[in-house]
C-alpha positions in Angstrom: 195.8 -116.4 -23.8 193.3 -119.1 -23.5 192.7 -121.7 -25.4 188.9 -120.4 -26.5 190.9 -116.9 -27.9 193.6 -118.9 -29.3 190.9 -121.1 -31.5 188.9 -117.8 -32.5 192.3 -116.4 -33.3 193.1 -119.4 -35.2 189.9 -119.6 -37.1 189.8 -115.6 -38.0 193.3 -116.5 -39.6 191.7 -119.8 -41.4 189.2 -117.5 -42.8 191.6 -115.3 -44.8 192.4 -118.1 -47.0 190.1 -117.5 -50.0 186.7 -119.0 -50.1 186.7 -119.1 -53.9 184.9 -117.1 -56.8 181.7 -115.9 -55.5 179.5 -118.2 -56.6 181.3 -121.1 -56.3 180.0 -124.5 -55.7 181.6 -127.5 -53.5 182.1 -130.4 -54.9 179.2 -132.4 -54.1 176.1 -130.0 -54.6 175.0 -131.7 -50.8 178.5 -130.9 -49.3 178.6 -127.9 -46.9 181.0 -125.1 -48.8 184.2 -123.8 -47.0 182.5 -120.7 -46.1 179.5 -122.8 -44.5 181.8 -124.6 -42.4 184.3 -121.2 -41.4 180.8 -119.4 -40.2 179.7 -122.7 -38.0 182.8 -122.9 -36.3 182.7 -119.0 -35.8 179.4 -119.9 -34.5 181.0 -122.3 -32.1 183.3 -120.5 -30.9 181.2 -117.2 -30.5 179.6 -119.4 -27.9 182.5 -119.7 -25.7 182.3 -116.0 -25.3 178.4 -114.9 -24.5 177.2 -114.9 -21.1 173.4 -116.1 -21.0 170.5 -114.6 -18.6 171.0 -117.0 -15.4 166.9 -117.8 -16.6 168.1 -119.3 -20.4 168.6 -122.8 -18.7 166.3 -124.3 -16.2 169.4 -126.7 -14.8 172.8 -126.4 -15.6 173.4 -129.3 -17.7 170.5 -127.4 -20.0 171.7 -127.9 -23.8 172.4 -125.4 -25.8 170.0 -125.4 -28.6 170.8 -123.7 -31.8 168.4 -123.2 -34.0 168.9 -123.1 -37.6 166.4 -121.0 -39.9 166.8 -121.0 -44.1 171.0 -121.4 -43.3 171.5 -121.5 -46.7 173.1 -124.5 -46.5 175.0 -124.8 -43.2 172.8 -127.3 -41.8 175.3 -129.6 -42.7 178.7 -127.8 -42.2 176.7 -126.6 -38.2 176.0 -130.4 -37.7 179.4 -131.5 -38.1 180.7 -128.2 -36.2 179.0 -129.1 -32.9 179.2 -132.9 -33.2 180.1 -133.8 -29.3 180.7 -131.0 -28.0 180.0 -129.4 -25.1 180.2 -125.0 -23.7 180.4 -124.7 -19.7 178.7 -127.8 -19.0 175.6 -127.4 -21.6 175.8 -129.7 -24.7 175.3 -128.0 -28.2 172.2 -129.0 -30.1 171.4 -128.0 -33.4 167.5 -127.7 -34.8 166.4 -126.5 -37.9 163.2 -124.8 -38.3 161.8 -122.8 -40.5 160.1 -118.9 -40.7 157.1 -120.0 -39.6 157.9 -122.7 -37.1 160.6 -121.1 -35.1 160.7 -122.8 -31.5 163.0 -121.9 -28.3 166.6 -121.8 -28.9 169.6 -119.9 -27.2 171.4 -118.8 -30.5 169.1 -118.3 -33.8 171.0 -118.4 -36.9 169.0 -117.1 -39.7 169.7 -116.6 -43.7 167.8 -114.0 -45.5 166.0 -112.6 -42.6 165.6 -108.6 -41.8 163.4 -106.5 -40.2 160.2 -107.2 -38.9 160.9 -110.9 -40.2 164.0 -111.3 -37.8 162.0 -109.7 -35.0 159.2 -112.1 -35.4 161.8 -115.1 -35.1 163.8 -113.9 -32.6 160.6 -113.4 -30.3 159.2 -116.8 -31.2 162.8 -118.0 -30.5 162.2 -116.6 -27.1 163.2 -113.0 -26.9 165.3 -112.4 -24.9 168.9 -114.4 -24.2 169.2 -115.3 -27.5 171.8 -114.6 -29.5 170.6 -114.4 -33.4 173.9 -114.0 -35.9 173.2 -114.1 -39.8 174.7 -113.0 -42.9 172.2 -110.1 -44.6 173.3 -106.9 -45.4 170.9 -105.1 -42.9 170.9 -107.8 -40.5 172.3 -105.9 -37.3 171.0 -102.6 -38.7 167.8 -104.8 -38.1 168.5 -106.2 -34.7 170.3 -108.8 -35.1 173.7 -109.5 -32.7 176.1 -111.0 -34.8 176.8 -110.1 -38.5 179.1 -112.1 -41.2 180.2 -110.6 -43.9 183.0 -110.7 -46.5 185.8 -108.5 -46.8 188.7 -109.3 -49.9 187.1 -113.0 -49.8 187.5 -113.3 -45.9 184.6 -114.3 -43.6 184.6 -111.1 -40.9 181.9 -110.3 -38.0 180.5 -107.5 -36.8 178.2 -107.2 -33.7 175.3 -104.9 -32.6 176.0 -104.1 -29.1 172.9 -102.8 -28.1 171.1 -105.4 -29.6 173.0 -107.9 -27.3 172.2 -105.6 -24.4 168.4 -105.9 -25.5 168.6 -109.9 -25.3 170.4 -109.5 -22.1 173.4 -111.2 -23.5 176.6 -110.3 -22.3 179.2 -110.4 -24.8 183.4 -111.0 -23.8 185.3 -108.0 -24.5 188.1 -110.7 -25.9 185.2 -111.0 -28.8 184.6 -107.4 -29.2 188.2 -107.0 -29.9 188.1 -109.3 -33.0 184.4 -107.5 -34.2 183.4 -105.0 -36.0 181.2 -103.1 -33.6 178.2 -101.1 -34.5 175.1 -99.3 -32.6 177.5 -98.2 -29.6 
């Protein structure tokens, strides 16, 4: 098993300790909570398994830019989860934007956007090859790749396959195993 499985395994097993009362607050109203920082290191790893359009990167030392829109807080936790890190060669880079000012980016993590709102961002994100993951209930049924959601207090994933086939992303089967799957 490699290492990249082993740390999604790992992390999928993290997330079944509880995340608390929905509701609850961290400690320090400016500190990222444990869910924040469990969905930014899913982030991280869900990197390690999508295959980018060979046009996504001009060179091969490209970074990786992940853009952040209204994360609902994971600014912070995403920050820290990328800090010096590095996926086949490209460094991660995180950049937060909003609605309205969404730039290029690879992955687009958004909170709170659906529908014609997500489409919007995603194109202004660059359309395709980019991989856009958020947390709202209609979010793949929108579109959108990657879904989080919470099962008995557990941070869980589903993913929109023909969305992904629409960005031209090509998604690990090691991934799919761990997903929820939806739009076959």
């Amino acid at each position: 098993m490699g290492q990249a499985i082993r740390k999604l395994l790992i992390l999928l097993a993290g997330s079944a300790l509880a995340l608390g009362p929905p509701g609850a607050r961290p400690a320090r109203a400016d500190a990222p909570t444990l869910e924040h920082q469990v969905k930014s290191a899913f982030v991280v790893n869900f990197i390690q398994f999508i295959d980018w359009p060979a046009a996504s990167f001009d060179k091969p030392d490209d970074p990786l830019i992940i853009g952040l829109v209204d994360g609902g807080g994971m600014g912070q936790a995403m920050t820290a989860a990328v800090e010096g890190k590095t996926v086949r060669g490209h460094k991660l880079v995180i950049r937060e934007f909003t609605a309205a000012t969404v730039g290029k980016c690879h992955v687009l993590v958004v909170g709170g956007l659906d529908g014609a709102a997500l489409q919007n961002a995603a194109k202004a994100a660059g359309g395709a090859g980019v991989l856009t993951i958020g947390d709202s209930d209609r979010f793949t049924d929108s579109g959108g790749v990657i879904r989080f959601y919470l099962e008995d207090g557990k941070v869980r994933f589903e993913i929109n396959l023909a969305a992904a086939q629409r960005a031209q992303l090509q998604i690990s089967s090691k991934l799919l195993k761990l997903a929820r799957v939806v739009n076959q």
